[in-house]
C-alpha positions in Angstrom: 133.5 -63.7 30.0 132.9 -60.2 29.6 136.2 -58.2 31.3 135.0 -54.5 32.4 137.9 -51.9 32.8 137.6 -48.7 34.4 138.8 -45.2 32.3 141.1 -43.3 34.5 140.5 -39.8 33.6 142.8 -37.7 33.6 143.5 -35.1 36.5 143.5 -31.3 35.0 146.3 -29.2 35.7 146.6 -26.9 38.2 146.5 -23.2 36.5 148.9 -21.3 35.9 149.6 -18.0 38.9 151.4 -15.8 35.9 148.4 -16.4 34.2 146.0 -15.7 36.7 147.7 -12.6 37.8 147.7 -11.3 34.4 144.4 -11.8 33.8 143.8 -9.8 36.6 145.2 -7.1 35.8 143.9 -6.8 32.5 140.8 -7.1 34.1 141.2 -3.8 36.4 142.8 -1.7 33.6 139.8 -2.5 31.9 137.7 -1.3 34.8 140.3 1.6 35.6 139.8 3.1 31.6 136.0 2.9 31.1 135.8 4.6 35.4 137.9 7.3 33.8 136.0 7.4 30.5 132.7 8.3 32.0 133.8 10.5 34.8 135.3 12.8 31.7 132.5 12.5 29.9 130.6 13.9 33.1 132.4 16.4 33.8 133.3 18.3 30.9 132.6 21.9 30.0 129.5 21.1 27.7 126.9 23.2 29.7 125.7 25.1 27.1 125.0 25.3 23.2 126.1 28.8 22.7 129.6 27.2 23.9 129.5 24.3 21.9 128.8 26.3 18.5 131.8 28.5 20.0 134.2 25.7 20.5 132.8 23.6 17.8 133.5 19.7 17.2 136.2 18.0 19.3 136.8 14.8 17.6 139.3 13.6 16.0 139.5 11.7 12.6 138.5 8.6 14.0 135.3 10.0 15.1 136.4 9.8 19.0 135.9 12.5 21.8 139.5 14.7 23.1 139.5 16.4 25.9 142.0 18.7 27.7 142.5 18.9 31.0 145.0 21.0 33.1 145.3 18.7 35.8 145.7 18.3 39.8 147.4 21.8 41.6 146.9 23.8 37.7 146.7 26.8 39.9 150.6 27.2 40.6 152.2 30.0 38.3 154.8 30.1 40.7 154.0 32.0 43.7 150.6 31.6 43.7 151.2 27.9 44.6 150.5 28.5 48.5 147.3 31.1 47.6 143.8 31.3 46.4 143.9 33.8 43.8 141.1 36.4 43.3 137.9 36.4 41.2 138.7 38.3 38.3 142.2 36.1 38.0 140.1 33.0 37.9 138.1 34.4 35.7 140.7 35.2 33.1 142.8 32.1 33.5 139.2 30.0 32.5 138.8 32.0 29.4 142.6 31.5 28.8 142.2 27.0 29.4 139.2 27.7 27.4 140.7 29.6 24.2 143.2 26.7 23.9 140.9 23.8 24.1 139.5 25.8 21.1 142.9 26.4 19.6 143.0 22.5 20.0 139.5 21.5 19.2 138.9 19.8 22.1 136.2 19.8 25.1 138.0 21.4 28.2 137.3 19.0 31.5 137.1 21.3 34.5 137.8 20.4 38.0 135.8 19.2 40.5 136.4 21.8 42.5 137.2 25.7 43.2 138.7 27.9 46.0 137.1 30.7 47.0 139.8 33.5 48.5 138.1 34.9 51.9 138.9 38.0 51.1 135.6 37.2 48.3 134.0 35.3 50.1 131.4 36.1 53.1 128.7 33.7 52.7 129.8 30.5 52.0 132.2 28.3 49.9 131.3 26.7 46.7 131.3 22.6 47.0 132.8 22.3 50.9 134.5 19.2 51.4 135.9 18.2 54.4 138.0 15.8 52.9 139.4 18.1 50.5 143.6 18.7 50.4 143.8 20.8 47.0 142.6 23.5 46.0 142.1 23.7 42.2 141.7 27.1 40.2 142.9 28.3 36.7 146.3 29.5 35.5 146.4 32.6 34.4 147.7 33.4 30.8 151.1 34.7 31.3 151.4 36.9 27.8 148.3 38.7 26.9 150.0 40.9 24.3 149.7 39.0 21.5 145.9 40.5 20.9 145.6 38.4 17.9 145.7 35.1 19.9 142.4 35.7 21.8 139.5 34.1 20.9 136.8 34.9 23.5 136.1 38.6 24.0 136.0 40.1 28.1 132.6 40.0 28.3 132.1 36.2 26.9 132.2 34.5 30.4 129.6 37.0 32.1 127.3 36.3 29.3 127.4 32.4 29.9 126.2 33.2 33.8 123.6 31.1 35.5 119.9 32.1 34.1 118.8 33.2 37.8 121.9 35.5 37.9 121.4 37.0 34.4 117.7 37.5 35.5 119.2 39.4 38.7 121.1 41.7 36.5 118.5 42.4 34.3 116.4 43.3 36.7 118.2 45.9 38.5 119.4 47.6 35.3 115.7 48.1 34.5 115.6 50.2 37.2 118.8 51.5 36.2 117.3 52.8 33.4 119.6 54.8 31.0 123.0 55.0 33.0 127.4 55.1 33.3 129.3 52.7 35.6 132.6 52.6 36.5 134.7 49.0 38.4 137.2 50.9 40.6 139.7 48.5 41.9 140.9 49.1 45.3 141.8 46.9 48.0 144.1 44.4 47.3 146.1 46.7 44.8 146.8 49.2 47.2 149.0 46.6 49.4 152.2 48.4 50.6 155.6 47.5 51.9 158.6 49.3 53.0 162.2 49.8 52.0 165.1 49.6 53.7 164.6 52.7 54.8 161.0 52.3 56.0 159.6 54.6 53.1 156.4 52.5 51.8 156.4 51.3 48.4 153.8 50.5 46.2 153.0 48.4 42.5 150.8 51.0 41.1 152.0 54.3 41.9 149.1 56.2 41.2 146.0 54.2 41.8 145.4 55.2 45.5 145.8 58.7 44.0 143.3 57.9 41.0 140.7 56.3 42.5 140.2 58.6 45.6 136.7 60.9 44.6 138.2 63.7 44.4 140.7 62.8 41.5 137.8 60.4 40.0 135.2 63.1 39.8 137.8 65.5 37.6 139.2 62.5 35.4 135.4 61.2 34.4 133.8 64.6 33.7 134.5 64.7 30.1 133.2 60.8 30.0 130.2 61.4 32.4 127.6 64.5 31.9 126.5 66.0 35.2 123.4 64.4 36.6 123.5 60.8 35.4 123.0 57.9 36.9 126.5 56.2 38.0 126.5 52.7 39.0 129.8 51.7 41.1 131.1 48.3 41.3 134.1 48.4 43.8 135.9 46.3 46.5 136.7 49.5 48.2 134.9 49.0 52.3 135.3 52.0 53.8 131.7 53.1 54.2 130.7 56.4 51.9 134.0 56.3 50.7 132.3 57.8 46.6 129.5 59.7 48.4 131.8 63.0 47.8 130.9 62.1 44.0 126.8 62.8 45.0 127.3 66.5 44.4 127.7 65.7 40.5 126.1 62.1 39.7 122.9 60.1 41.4 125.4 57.1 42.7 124.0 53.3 42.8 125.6 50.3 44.0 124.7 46.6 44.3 123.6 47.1 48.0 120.9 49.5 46.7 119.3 46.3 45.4 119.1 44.3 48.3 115.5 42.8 47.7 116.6 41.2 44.7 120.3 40.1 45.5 119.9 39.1 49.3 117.6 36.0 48.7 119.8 35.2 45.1 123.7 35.6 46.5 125.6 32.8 48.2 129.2 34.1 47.6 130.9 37.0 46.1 131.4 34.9 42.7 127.9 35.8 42.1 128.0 39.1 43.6 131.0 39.8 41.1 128.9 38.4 37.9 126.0 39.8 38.2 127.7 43.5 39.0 129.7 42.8 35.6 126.4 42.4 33.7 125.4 45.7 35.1 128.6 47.4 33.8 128.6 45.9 30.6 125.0 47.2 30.2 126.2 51.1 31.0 126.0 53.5 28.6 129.4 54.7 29.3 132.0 51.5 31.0 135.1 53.2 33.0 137.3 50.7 34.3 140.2 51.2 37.0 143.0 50.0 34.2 143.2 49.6 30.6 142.3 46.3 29.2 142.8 47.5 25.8 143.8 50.7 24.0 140.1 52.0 23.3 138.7 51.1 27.3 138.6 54.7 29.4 140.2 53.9 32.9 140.4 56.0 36.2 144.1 55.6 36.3 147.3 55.5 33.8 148.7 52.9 35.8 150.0 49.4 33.9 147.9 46.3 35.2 150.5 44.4 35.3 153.5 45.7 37.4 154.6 42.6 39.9 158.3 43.6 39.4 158.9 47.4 40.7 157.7 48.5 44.1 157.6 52.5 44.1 156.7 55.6 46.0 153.2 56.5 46.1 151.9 59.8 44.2 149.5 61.9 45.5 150.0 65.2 43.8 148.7 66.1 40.6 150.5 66.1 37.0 149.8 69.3 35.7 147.2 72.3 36.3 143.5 72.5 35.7 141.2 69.8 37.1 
């Protein structure tokens, strides 16, 4: 007689919580890294060839991409921390991030966003969010002395401007024809504030002096021949404030070209490059201070004086003009 016995399997084990919690984890690192991986990849500096020879290759030995990145709040050199800093800082703290991603052979990753200062801005703000807390912009270089250290000329950034903006500048320098421009800085460098003894005080001494017409005609005549065609990029509002310069020059500005601009310009950003790609394509450039030994500038005035707050000058140095 045939005996049948059953085969008691047996019961698996119940697994193990360390090991399912580790395996989670893993599992969202995983996902955390490759998230990461293609948001840098899509939004790295990389928009344009004439860069990329520039900046050349960025990987390293092992054939794999680097990157730098300044990070969140990047725009806090101290006591800019609570401010939006202007146009032409951002400007030069980009070619600054820029130059040492070169330095360091690696693709610079900008931010996903920019302020705007409202003292630049009257018709809109670049990428508005409303759920936006920080405002990200570039650090400026802190020692441009060392000449030998820069890598991207002053006139590099301009020259990488949106196509429509470059066609906006090109345009209304044809019609320009052959002429001089001058960038008189105004504005915010004239800010004043008084002693202790309620004298005012200001950081360039001489520049409200420098750049009023009356001192600009004299200082540019041996730059500028009478009757030429002087374009003037300025943040100066007061309305006719160069017309006084009429009786020597035929004066343009970017508002004599509003056919072309009005339908182009959303904010001053672009308002600001394209009126640098009409200075840089003047015969003679005058700029309001020095950026290097050989520029001509309206004013002897350093551009850099944060430190000493002093009485304004409005007489002349010598005789003559």
């Amino acid at each position: 007689m045939a005996i049948y016995s059953k085969t008691h399997k047996n019961k698996p084990k119940p697994r193990s919580p360390i090991l399912i919690l580790t395996a989670s984890i893993a599992i969202i690192v995983l996902l955390y890294l490759l998230s990461s991986l293609i948001f840098t990849n899509g939004s790295s500096f990389s928009g344009s060839n004439n860069l990329e020879n520039i900046v050349g290759k960025s990987k390293n030995h092992h054939g794999r991409e680097r990157y730098l990145y300044w990070g969140n709040r990047i725009d806090c050199p101290g006591k800019h921390c609570g401010s939006c800093e202007g146009l032409g800082h951002q400007e030069s703290s980009l070619r600054c991030a820029l130059e040492e991603a070169m330095f360091l052979q690696r693709t610079f990753v900008l931010p996903s966003r920019m302020c705007i200062n409202p003292i630049h801005n009257k018709k809109g703000i670049l990428h508005q969010s409303n759920n936006a807390s920080l405002e990200e912009m570039f650090m400026e270089c802190k020692d441009r002395n060392n000449r030998s250290a820069i890598m991207l000329k002053y006139s590099f950034l301009p020259s990488m401007a949106a196509k429509k903006l470059r066609d906006a500048a090109e345009k209304i320098k044809s019609l320009l024809g052959d002429y001089d421009a001058m960038h008189v800085r105004r504005g915010d460098k004239l800010k004043t504030r008084k002693d202790r003894f309620g004298v005012d005080r200001v950081l360039h001494p001489h520049l409200d002096r420098d750049t009023r017409p009356e001192f600009i005609i004299c200082r540019i005549a041996r730059w500028v021949p009478h009757g030429r065609t002087l374009f003037i990029a300025s943040n100066e509002r007061t309305p006719g404030f160069f017309s006084p310069l009429s009786v020597r020059y035929k004066l343009a500005y970017a508002s004599n070209f509003s056919t072309i601009l009005d339908p182009l310009i959303r904010n001053n950003y672009q308002l600001f490059i394209i009126e640098r790609l009409i200075v840089m394509g003047a015969t003679t450039v005058i700029r309001t201070f020095k950026e290097d030994d050989t520029d001509l500038s309206l004013t002897d005035d350093p551009k850099k004086n944060t430190k000493a707050w002093q009485i304004p000058v409005y007489t002349k140095d010598g005789p003559g003009c």
